[in-house]
Each structure stands twice: as C-alpha cells, then as structure tokens.
C-alpha positions in Angstrom: 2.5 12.1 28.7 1.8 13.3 32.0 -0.9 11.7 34.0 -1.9 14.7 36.7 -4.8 12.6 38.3 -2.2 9.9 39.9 0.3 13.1 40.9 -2.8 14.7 42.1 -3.5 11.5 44.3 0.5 10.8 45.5 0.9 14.6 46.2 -3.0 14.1 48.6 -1.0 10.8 50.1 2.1 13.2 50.9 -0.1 15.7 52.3 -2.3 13.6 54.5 1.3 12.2 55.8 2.4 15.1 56.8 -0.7 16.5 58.6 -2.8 14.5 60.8 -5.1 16.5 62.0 -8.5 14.9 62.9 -10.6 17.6 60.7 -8.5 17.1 57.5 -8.2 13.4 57.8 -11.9 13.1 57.6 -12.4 15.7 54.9 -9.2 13.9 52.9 -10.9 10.5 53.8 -14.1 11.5 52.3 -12.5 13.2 49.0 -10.7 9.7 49.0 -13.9 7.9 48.5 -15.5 9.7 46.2 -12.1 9.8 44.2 -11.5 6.2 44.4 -15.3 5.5 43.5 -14.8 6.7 39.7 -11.1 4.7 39.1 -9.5 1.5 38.8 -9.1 -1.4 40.9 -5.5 0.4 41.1 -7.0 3.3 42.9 -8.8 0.9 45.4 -5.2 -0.8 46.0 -3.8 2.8 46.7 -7.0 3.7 49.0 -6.3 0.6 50.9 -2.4 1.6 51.8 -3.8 5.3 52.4 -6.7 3.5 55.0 -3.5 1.8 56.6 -1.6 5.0 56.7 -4.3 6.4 58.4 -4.8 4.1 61.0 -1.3 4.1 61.7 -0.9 7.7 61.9 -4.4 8.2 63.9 -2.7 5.8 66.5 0.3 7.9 66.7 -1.1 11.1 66.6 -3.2 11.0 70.0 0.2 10.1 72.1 3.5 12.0 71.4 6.2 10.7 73.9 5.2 11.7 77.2 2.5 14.1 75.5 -1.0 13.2 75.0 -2.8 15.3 71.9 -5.9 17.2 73.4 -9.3 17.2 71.3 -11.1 20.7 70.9 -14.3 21.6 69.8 -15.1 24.8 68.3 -17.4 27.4 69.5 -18.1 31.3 67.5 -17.3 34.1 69.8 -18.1 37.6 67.8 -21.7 36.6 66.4 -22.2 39.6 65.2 -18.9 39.1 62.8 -18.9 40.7 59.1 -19.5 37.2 58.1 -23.1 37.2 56.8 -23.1 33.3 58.0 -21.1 30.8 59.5 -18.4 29.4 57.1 -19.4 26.2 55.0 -16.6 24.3 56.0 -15.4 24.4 59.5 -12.3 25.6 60.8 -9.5 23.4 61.6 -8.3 22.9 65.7 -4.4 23.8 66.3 -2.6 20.6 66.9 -1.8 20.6 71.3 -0.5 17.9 73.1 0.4 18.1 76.5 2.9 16.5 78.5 3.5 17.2 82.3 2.3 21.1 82.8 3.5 21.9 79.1 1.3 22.3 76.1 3.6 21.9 72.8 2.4 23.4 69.5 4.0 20.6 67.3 2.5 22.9 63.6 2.3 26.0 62.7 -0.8 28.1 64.6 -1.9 31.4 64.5 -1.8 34.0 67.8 -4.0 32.6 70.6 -5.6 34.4 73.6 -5.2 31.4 76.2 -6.9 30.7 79.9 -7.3 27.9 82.0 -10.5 27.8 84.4 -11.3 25.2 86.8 -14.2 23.2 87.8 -15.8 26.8 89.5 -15.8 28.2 86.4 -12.6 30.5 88.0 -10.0 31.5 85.3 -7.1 30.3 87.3 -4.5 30.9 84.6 -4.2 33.1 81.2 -1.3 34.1 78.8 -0.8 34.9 75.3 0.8 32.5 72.7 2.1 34.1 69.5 2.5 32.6 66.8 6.4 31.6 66.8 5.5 29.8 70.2 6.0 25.8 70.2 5.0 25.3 73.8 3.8 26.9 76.7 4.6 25.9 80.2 1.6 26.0 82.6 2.1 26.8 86.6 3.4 23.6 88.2 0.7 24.6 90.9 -2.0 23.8 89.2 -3.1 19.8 89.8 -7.0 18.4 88.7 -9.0 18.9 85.9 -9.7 22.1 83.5 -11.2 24.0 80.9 -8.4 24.9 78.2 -9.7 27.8 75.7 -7.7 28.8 73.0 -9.1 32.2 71.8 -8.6 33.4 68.1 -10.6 36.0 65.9 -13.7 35.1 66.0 -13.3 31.2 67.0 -12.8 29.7 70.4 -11.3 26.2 70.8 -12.4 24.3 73.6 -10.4 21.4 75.2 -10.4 19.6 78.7 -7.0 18.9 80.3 -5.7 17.0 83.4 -2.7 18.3 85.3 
C-alpha cells in the first residue's frame, strides 16, 4: 500500500531544494511544523535533515559566485485594482542577484518594468525585462548606492543595490 503522506513530505523536501526563496522557505518552514507536530518521532528525524537543508541552502542562497542575492520588499501600485482586498497570502519576490553592474534572474519571472533612482530620488536608469531575460546589464557609469524597482501588474518590488 501506498503511503501518500511520506511522498507528500519527500516530494515538499524536493521542492523546498529546488527553490529557495526567502517567502516560500518560511511558509514551507511553517507547514513543516505543523506537519511534523501530528507524526512520529520519524517525522521529527526528517524535520531535523529539512532544518539542516535549510540552513545550508539559506547560506548559499544570499551569495552566488561573484553575485550577491538582493532582498525586496513589496509595495501595491494600482490601489484601486479589481481586487476587492489585498491578497491573503503575499506575493513571492523574483530571485536577483547581482554581480558587478549585472543583475541575473537565476528562475523563472514574469515581465518587469525596471528603473534605477539614486539617492535624489532621480531615475537615472530604466529598461524593460521580459520574461525570457536571465540578466540584465546595468550602465558601467553608474557607481554608489540606489533604489532598484521592479514593476509588475499591480506589485512593485523594492530593493537597494551598490554599484
């Protein structure tokens, strides 16, 4: 017989391995919990590897190489959407890093609107990046600290870079 719980759980473990993004480890982390709170001692030996799977990954996944993964927050843009509220859980941010004056876009992402603006609040760069795009190279002109905005639908994702 066919126990679908513990394929359910491996086939989680597979997934979290194979996307690391900060938003989804913390939901997976939490359905972890709670899924590991109702099982075996098993489970708990399971949770344990997954926890150092996670910490090994969440080390890895803020540097790539030369690149160094950039952390967005997430702001509404069209308030007055069709959405009668905002959504009840939140919207994952695309995986960046950035390495030199190029942002690579290691997973799939949707079509993004993006600009640059420095410490003025002056849009000193824009361009658009489609969805096939895995990086982006930024003017090698640009040098100091500034506002990255990613622009999508109705979301905006926020980040601070250094060039």
């Amino acid at each position: 017989m066919v126990d679908y719980e513990h394929i359910a759980v491996c086939l989680f473990f597979v997934y979290f391995l194979l996307h690391n993004n900060l938003c989804e480890v913390l939901f997976q982390l939490i359905f972890a919990i709670c899924y590991i709170e109702n099982h075996t001692i098993m489970n708990k030996t399971i949770f344990t590897a997954f926890l150092l799977c996670f910490f090994s990954l969440t080390m890895t996944a803020q540097t790539t190489g030369d690149g160094t993964s950039i952390t967005f927050t997430t702001e509404y843009v069209d308030h007055s959407s069709q959405l009668p509220s905002k959504p009840k859980s939140p919207i994952t941010p695309p995986q960046v890093i950035i390495g030199g004056h190029v942002l690579y876009f290691p997973e799939t992402h949707a079509e993004f609107f993006l600009t640059l603006t420095d410490e003025d609040e002056n849009v000193v760069f824009t361009t658009t990046v489609y969805d096939t795009d895995t990086q982006v190279v930024l003017p090698s002109s640009l040098s100091g600290t500034y506002e990255l905005r990613l622009y999508t639908g109705i979301y905006c994702f926020v980040g601070e870079i250094t060039l």
